[in-house]
KENU-609358 format. One record per atom (N, C-alpha, C): atom name; x, y, z; chain. Coordinates in steps of 0.05 Angstrom, whole numbers. Atoms other than C-alpha are relative to their C-alpha. Layout:
// KENU-609358
mido;c1;c2;c3;zavo
CA;X;Y;Z;A
...
END
This chain:
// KENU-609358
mido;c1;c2;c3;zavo
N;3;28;-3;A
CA;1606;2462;1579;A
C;25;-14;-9;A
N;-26;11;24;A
CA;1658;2417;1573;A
C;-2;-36;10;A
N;-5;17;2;A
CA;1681;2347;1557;A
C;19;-20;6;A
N;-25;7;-17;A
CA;1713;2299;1604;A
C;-3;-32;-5;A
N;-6;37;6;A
CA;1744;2225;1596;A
C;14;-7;24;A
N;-5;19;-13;A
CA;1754;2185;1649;A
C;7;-30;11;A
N;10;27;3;A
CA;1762;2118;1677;A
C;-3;-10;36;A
N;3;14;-29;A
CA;1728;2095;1742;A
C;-15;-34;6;A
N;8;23;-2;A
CA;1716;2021;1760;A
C;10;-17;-25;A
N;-20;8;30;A
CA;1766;2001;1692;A
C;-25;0;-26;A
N;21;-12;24;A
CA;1710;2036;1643;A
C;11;18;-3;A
N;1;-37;9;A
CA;1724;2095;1606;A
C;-28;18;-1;A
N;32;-14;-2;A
CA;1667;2148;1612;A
C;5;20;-4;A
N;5;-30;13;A
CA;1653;2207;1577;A
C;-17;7;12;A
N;16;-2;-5;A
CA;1616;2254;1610;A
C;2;34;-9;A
N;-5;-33;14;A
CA;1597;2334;1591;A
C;-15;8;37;A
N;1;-23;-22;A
CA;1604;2377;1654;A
C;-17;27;-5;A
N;13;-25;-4;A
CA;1554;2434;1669;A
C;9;8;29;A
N;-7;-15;-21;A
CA;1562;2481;1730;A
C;-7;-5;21;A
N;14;18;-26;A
CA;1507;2457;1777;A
C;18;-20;3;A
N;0;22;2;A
CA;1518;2396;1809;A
C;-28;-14;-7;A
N;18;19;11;A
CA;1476;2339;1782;A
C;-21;-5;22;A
N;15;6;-11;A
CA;1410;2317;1809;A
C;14;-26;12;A
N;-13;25;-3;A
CA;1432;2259;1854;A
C;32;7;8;A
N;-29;9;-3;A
CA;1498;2286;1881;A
C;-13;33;11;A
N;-5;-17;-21;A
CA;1509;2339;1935;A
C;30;8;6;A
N;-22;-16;2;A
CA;1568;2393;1943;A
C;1;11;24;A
N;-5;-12;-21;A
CA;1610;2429;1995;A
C;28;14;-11;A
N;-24;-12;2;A
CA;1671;2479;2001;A
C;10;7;19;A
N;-25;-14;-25;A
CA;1723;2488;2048;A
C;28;9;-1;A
N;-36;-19;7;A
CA;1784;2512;2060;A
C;16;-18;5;A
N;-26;14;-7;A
CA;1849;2475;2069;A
C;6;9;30;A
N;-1;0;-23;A
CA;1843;2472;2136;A
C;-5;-22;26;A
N;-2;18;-23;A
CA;1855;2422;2193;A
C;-35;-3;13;A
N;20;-2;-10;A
CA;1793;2447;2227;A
C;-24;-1;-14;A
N;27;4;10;A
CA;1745;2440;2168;A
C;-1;-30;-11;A
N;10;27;7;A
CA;1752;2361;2166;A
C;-17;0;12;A
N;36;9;-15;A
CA;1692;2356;2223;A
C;-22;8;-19;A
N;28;-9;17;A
CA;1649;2396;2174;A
C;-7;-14;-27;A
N;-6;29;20;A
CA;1672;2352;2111;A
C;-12;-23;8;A
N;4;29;-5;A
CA;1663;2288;2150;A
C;-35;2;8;A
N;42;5;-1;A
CA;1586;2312;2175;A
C;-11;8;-21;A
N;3;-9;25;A
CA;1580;2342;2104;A
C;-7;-25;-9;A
N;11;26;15;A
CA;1588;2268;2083;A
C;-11;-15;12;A
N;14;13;-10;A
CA;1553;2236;2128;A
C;-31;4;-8;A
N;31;-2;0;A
CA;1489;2267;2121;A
C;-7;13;-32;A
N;12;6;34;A
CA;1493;2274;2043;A
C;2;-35;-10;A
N;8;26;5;A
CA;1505;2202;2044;A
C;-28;-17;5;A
N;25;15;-9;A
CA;1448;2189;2078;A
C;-19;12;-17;A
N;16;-3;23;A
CA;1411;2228;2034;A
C;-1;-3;-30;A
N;-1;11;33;A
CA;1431;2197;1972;A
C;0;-36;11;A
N;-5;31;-14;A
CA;1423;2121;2015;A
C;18;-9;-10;A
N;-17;8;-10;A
CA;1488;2112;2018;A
C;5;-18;17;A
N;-13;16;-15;A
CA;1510;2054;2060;A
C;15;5;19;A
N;-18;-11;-14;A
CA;1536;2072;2125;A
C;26;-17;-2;A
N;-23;11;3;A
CA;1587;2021;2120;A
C;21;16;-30;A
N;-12;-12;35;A
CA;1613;2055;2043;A
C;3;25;18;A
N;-5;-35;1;A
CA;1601;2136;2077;A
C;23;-12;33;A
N;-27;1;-23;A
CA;1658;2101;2140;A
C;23;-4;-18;A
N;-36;5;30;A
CA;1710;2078;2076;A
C;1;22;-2;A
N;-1;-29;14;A
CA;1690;2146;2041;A
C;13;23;20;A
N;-4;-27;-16;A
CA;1699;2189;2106;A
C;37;-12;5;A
N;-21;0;-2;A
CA;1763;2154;2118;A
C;19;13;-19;A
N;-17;-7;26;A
CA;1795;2165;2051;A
C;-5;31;-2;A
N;3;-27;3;A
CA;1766;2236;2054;A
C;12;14;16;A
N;-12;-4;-22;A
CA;1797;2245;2122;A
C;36;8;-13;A
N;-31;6;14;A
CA;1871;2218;2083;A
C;1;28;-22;A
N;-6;-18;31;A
CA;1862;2258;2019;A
C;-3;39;9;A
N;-1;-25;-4;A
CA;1843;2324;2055;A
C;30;1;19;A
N;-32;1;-14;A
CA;1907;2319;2108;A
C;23;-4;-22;A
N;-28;-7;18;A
CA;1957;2303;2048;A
C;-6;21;-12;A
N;3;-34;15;A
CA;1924;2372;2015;A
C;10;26;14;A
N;-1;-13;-17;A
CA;1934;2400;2071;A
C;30;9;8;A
N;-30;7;6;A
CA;2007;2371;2080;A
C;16;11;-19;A
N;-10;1;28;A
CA;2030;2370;2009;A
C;-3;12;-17;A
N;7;-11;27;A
CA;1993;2417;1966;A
C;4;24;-3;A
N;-20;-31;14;A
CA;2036;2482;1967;A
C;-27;25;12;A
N;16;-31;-2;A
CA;2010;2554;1976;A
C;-31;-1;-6;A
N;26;2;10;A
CA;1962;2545;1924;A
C;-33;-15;12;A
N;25;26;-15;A
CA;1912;2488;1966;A
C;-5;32;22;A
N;15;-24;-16;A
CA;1908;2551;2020;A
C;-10;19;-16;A
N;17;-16;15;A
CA;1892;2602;1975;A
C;-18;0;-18;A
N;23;5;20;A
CA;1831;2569;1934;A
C;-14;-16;22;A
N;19;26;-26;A
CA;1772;2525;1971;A
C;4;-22;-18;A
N;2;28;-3;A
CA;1769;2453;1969;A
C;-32;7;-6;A
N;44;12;9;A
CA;1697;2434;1926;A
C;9;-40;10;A
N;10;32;-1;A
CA;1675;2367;1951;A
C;-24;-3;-12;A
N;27;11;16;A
CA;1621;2329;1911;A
C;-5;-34;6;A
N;14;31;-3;A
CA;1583;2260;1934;A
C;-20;1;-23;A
N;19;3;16;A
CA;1545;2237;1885;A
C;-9;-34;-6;A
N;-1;32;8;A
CA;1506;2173;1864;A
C;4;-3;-33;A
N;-8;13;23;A
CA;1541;2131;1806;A
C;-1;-26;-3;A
N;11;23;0;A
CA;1512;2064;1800;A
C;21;-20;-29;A
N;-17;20;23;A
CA;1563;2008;1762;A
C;-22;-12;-5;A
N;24;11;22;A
CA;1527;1970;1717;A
C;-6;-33;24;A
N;15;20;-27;A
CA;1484;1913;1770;A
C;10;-2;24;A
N;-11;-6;-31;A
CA;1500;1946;1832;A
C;-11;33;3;A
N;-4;-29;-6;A
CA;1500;2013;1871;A
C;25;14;3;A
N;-24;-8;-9;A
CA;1556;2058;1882;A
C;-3;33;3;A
N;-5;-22;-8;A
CA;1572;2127;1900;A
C;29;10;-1;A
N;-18;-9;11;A
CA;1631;2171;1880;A
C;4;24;15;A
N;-3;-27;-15;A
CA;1668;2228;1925;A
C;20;14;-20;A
N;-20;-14;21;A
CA;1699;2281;1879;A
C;13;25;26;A
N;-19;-28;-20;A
CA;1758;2326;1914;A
C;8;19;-24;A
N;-15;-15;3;A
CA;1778;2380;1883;A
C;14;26;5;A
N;-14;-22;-15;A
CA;1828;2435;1893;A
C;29;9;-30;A
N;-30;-9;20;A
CA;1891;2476;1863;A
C;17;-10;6;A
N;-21;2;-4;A
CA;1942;2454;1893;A
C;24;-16;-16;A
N;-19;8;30;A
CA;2003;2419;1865;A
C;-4;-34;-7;A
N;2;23;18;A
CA;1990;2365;1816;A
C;7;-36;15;A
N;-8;26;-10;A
CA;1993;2292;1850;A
C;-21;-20;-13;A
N;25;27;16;A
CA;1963;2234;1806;A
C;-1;-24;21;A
N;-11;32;-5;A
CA;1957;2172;1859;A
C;-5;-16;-14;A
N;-8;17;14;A
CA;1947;2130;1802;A
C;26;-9;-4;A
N;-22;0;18;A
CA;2010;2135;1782;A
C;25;2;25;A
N;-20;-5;-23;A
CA;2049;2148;1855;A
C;2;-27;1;A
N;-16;23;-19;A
CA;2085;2085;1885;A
C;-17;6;29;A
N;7;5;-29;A
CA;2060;2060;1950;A
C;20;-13;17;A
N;-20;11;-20;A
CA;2102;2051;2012;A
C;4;-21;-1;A
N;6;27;-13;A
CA;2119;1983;2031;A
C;3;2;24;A
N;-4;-2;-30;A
CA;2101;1965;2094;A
C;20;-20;9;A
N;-22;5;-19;A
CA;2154;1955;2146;A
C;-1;-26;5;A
N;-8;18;-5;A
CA;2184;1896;2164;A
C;-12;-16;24;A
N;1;7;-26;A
CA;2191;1908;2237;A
C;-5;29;14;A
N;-1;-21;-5;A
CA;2188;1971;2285;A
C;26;20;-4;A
N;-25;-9;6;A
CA;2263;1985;2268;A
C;2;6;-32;A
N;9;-8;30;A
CA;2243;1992;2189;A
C;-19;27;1;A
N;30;-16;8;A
CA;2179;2033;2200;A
C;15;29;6;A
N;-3;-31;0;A
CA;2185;2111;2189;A
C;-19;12;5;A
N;27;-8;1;A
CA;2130;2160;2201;A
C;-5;15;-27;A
N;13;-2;22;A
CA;2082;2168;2147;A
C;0;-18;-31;A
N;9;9;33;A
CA;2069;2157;2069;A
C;-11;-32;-1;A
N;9;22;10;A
CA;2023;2098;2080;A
C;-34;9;0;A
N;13;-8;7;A
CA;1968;2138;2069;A
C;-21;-5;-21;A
N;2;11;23;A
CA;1959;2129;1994;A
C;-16;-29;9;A
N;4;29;3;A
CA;1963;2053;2008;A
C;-30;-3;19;A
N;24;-9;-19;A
CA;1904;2066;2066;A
C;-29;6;-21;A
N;17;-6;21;A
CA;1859;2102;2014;A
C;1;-19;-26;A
N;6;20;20;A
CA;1876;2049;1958;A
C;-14;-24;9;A
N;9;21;-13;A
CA;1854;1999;2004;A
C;-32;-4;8;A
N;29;-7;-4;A
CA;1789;2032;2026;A
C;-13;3;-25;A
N;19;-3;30;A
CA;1762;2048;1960;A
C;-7;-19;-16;A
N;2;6;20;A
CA;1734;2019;1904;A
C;20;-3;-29;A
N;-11;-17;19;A
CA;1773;2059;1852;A
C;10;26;-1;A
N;-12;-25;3;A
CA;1811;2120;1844;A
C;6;8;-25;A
N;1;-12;30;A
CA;1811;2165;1785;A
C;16;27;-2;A
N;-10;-28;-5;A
CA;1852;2231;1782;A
C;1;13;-33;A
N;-11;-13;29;A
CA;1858;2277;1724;A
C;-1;38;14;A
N;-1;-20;1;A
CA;1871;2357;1719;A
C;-22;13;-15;A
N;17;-19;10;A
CA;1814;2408;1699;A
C;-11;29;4;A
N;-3;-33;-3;A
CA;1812;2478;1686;A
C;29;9;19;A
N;-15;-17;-27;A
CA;1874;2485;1736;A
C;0;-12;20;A
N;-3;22;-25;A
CA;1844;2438;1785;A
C;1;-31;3;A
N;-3;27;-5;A
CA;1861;2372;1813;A
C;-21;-14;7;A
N;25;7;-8;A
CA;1804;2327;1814;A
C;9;-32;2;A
N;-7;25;-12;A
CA;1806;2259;1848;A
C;-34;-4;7;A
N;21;6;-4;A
CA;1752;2215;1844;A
C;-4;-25;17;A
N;5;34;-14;A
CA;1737;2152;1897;A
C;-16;-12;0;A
N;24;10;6;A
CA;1690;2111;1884;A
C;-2;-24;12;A
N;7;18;-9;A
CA;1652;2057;1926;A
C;-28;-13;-7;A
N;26;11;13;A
CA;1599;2004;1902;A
C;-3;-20;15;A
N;10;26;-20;A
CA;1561;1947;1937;A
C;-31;-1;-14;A
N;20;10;24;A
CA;1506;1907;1916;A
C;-33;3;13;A
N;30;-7;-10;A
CA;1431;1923;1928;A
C;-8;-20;29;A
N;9;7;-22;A
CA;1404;1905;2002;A
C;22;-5;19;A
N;-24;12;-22;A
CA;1477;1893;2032;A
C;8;29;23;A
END
Protein backbone atom coordinates (compact mmCIF):
# COMPACT_ATOMS: atom_id res chain seq x y z
CA UNK A 1 0.00 0.00 0.00
CA UNK A 2 1.25 3.21 -0.52
CA UNK A 3 0.90 6.91 0.02
CA UNK A 4 0.30 9.50 -2.62
CA UNK A 5 0.04 13.51 -2.58
CA UNK A 6 -1.39 15.21 -5.14
CA UNK A 7 -3.07 18.17 -6.36
CA UNK A 8 -6.14 18.10 -8.68
CA UNK A 9 -8.61 21.00 -9.07
CA UNK A 10 -5.84 23.40 -6.77
CA UNK A 11 -6.46 20.88 -3.60
CA UNK A 12 -3.91 18.80 -2.31
CA UNK A 13 -5.14 15.13 -1.72
CA UNK A 14 -3.76 12.38 0.01
CA UNK A 15 -4.78 9.28 -0.99
CA UNK A 16 -3.46 5.44 -0.02
CA UNK A 17 -3.30 3.28 -3.19
CA UNK A 18 -4.34 -0.43 -3.15
CA UNK A 19 -3.97 -2.69 -6.27
CA UNK A 20 -7.60 -3.08 -7.37
CA UNK A 21 -9.10 -0.33 -8.91
CA UNK A 22 -11.68 1.45 -6.68
CA UNK A 23 -15.32 0.78 -6.68
CA UNK A 24 -16.54 3.63 -9.00
CA UNK A 25 -13.68 3.73 -11.54
CA UNK A 26 -12.97 1.28 -14.42
CA UNK A 27 -9.48 0.14 -16.02
CA UNK A 28 -7.85 -0.85 -19.30
CA UNK A 29 -4.32 -1.73 -20.85
CA UNK A 30 -2.80 -1.25 -24.00
CA UNK A 31 0.02 -1.06 -25.76
CA UNK A 32 1.69 1.95 -27.26
CA UNK A 33 0.17 1.60 -30.21
CA UNK A 34 -1.46 3.74 -32.94
CA UNK A 35 -4.03 1.05 -33.47
CA UNK A 36 -5.12 0.68 -29.86
CA UNK A 37 -6.56 4.37 -29.62
CA UNK A 38 -10.17 2.91 -31.17
CA UNK A 39 -10.15 0.46 -28.23
CA UNK A 40 -9.09 3.32 -25.62
CA UNK A 41 -11.57 5.70 -27.05
CA UNK A 42 -14.63 2.81 -26.86
CA UNK A 43 -12.97 1.73 -23.56
CA UNK A 44 -13.94 5.37 -22.52
CA UNK A 45 -16.89 5.75 -23.85
CA UNK A 46 -18.70 2.97 -22.48
CA UNK A 47 -16.98 3.20 -18.95
CA UNK A 48 -18.16 6.66 -18.95
CA UNK A 49 -21.36 5.80 -19.46
CA UNK A 50 -21.23 3.50 -16.87
CA UNK A 51 -20.04 5.69 -14.28
CA UNK A 52 -22.84 8.65 -15.91
CA UNK A 53 -20.43 10.46 -17.19
CA UNK A 54 -21.57 13.29 -19.39
CA UNK A 55 -21.27 12.66 -22.92
CA UNK A 56 -20.19 16.11 -23.45
CA UNK A 57 -17.02 15.61 -20.45
CA UNK A 58 -16.29 11.53 -22.06
CA UNK A 59 -15.85 13.98 -25.92
CA UNK A 60 -13.09 16.53 -23.83
CA UNK A 61 -11.77 13.27 -22.04
CA UNK A 62 -11.59 11.19 -25.34
CA UNK A 63 -9.97 14.07 -26.97
CA UNK A 64 -7.20 14.68 -24.48
CA UNK A 65 -6.88 10.84 -24.32
CA UNK A 66 -6.57 10.78 -28.04
CA UNK A 67 -3.49 13.82 -27.53
CA UNK A 68 -1.80 12.21 -24.47
CA UNK A 69 -1.73 8.64 -26.01
CA UNK A 70 -0.15 9.99 -29.65
CA UNK A 71 2.58 12.14 -27.73
CA UNK A 72 3.38 8.54 -25.78
CA UNK A 73 3.43 7.16 -28.62
CA UNK A 74 5.59 10.02 -30.30
CA UNK A 75 7.76 10.97 -27.44
CA UNK A 76 8.09 8.33 -24.92
CA UNK A 77 11.31 6.35 -25.92
CA UNK A 78 11.69 2.51 -26.10
CA UNK A 79 10.45 2.18 -22.75
CA UNK A 80 6.35 3.37 -23.64
CA UNK A 81 6.69 0.18 -26.27
CA UNK A 82 7.95 -2.20 -24.06
CA UNK A 83 5.43 -1.84 -20.90
CA UNK A 84 1.39 -1.41 -21.46
CA UNK A 85 -0.35 1.75 -21.05
CA UNK A 86 -2.97 1.26 -17.68
CA UNK A 87 -5.81 3.60 -18.25
CA UNK A 88 -8.20 4.34 -15.31
CA UNK A 89 -11.73 6.43 -15.46
CA UNK A 90 -12.91 6.91 -12.41
CA UNK A 91 -15.61 9.02 -10.56
CA UNK A 92 -14.10 12.00 -8.38
CA UNK A 93 -16.69 14.36 -7.36
CA UNK A 94 -15.20 18.19 -6.35
CA UNK A 95 -16.77 19.35 -3.47
CA UNK A 96 -20.75 20.62 -4.98
CA UNK A 97 -20.42 19.18 -8.27
CA UNK A 98 -19.58 15.96 -10.27
CA UNK A 99 -16.47 15.14 -11.93
CA UNK A 100 -14.59 12.31 -13.29
CA UNK A 101 -10.80 11.77 -13.57
CA UNK A 102 -8.78 9.78 -16.52
CA UNK A 103 -5.50 8.37 -15.10
CA UNK A 104 -2.68 7.48 -17.93
CA UNK A 105 -0.11 5.67 -16.99
CA UNK A 106 3.02 4.28 -18.56
CA UNK A 107 7.04 4.05 -18.42
CA UNK A 108 8.10 5.98 -20.68
CA UNK A 109 10.33 9.03 -20.41
CA UNK A 110 9.41 11.42 -17.72
CA UNK A 111 7.27 14.56 -19.13
CA UNK A 112 5.53 16.74 -16.37
CA UNK A 113 2.95 19.01 -18.53
CA UNK A 114 2.59 21.03 -15.59
CA UNK A 115 5.64 22.29 -15.80
CA UNK A 116 6.26 22.16 -19.93
CA UNK A 117 5.78 25.58 -21.80
CA UNK A 118 3.06 25.77 -24.27
CA UNK A 119 3.46 26.73 -27.92
CA UNK A 120 2.31 30.02 -28.87
CA UNK A 121 0.06 30.07 -31.45
CA UNK A 122 1.09 31.41 -34.82
CA UNK A 123 0.69 34.59 -36.01
CA UNK A 124 -0.05 33.76 -39.57
CA UNK A 125 0.40 30.62 -41.94
CA UNK A 126 4.11 31.75 -42.55
CA UNK A 127 4.84 31.48 -38.51
CA UNK A 128 2.95 28.16 -38.00
CA UNK A 129 5.12 24.87 -37.85
CA UNK A 130 3.77 21.44 -37.53
CA UNK A 131 2.95 20.32 -34.18
CA UNK A 132 3.50 20.97 -30.28
CA UNK A 133 0.10 22.53 -29.77
CA UNK A 134 -1.06 19.60 -28.39
CA UNK A 135 -0.30 20.20 -24.68
CA UNK A 136 -2.10 23.62 -25.23
CA UNK A 137 -5.23 21.41 -26.86
CA UNK A 138 -5.36 19.08 -23.72
CA UNK A 139 -4.88 22.13 -21.25
CA UNK A 140 -7.74 23.63 -22.88
CA UNK A 141 -10.02 20.62 -22.82
CA UNK A 142 -9.63 19.68 -19.31
CA UNK A 143 -10.44 20.65 -16.07
CA UNK A 144 -7.01 20.07 -14.49
CA UNK A 145 -3.98 18.23 -15.02
CA UNK A 146 -1.89 16.55 -12.41
CA UNK A 147 1.34 14.54 -13.22
CA UNK A 148 3.62 12.94 -10.75
CA UNK A 149 6.07 9.69 -10.99
CA UNK A 150 5.21 6.29 -9.20
CA UNK A 151 6.92 3.23 -8.77
CA UNK A 152 8.77 3.99 -12.24
CA UNK A 153 5.62 5.11 -13.84
CA UNK A 154 4.32 8.26 -15.26
CA UNK A 155 0.96 9.01 -14.11
CA UNK A 156 -1.06 11.90 -15.52
CA UNK A 157 -4.21 12.69 -14.21
CA UNK A 158 -7.18 14.86 -16.25
CA UNK A 159 -9.81 15.74 -14.62
CA UNK A 160 -13.32 17.03 -15.75
CA UNK A 161 -16.27 18.36 -13.47
CA UNK A 162 -19.72 19.90 -14.24
CA UNK A 163 -22.51 20.55 -12.14
CA UNK A 164 -25.45 18.10 -11.38
CA UNK A 165 -28.27 17.90 -14.28
CA UNK A 166 -26.06 19.88 -17.00
Amino acid sequence: MKLRLWTLWGVATTEVMTAPPAPGSLSLEIHADPLEFRRASSWLRESGAALAVPDAQIDRLELCLNEVLANLVEHGGAATAQHPIQLLLEAVPPAGGCGAQLVVSDRGEPFDSGQAGVKAIPGSLDEASPGGLGLRLVKAFSDGLAYQVVDGRNELRVAMHWTPGS
